[in-house]
N, C-alpha and C positions, 0 to 999 in steps of 0.2 A: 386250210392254209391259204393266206393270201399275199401274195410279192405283185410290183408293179410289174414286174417281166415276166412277159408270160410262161418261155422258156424255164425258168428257175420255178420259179410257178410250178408248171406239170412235173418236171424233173422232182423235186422236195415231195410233192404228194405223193406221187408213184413209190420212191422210195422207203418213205416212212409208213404208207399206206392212208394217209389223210384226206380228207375232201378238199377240192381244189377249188376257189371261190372267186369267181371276177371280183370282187371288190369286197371290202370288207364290214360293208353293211351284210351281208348274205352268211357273215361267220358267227353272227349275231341268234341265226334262229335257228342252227345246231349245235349252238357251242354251250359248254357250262364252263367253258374257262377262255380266255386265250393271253398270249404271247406275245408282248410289244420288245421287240429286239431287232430296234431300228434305229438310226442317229437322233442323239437326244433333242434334238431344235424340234421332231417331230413328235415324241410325247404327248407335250399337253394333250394336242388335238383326237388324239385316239383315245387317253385315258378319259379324258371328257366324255367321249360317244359313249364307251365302255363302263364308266362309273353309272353316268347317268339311264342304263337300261341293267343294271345293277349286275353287269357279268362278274365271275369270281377272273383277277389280272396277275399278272405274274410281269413285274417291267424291271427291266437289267437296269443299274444303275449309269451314270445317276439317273432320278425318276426324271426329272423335268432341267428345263435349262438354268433357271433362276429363283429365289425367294415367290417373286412376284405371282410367277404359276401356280407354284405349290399354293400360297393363301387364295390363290382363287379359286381350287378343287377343294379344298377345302371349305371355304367361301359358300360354296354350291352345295352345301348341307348335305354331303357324301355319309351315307353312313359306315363308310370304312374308316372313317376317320376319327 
């Protein structure tokens, strides 16, 4: 699990039982999945990391802010796509 606060952070892990990750490169090389449910202006940027080292994604709607984003994960010859 990764939050920018560090508080909510340990708090979320402890509870669910999850690994707690300074940042979210690190959720990368134990994860087979993760969980973008964060405001959507910030999307792209994560599904971009996430697509491109090919994790399996789970992102609450909507995906992205705009058209523009979407044709450019797409764009990126995503094989989810």
């Amino acid at each position: 699990m990764y939050d920018k606060y560090k508080k909510k952070r340990k708090k979320r892990s402890e509870k669910y039982g999850v690994n707690n990750s300074k940042n979210f490169i690190e959720i990368s090389e134990y994860s087979d999945a993760v969980i973008i449910a964060i405001p959507t202006h910030t999307h792209f940027f994560y599904l971009s990391y996430f697509l491109k080292i090919q994790v399996n994604i789970f992102v609450e709607k909507p995906i992205v802010s705009n058209l523009k984003e979407i044709l450019n994960l797409k764009g990126n010859n995503h094989e989810s796509f």
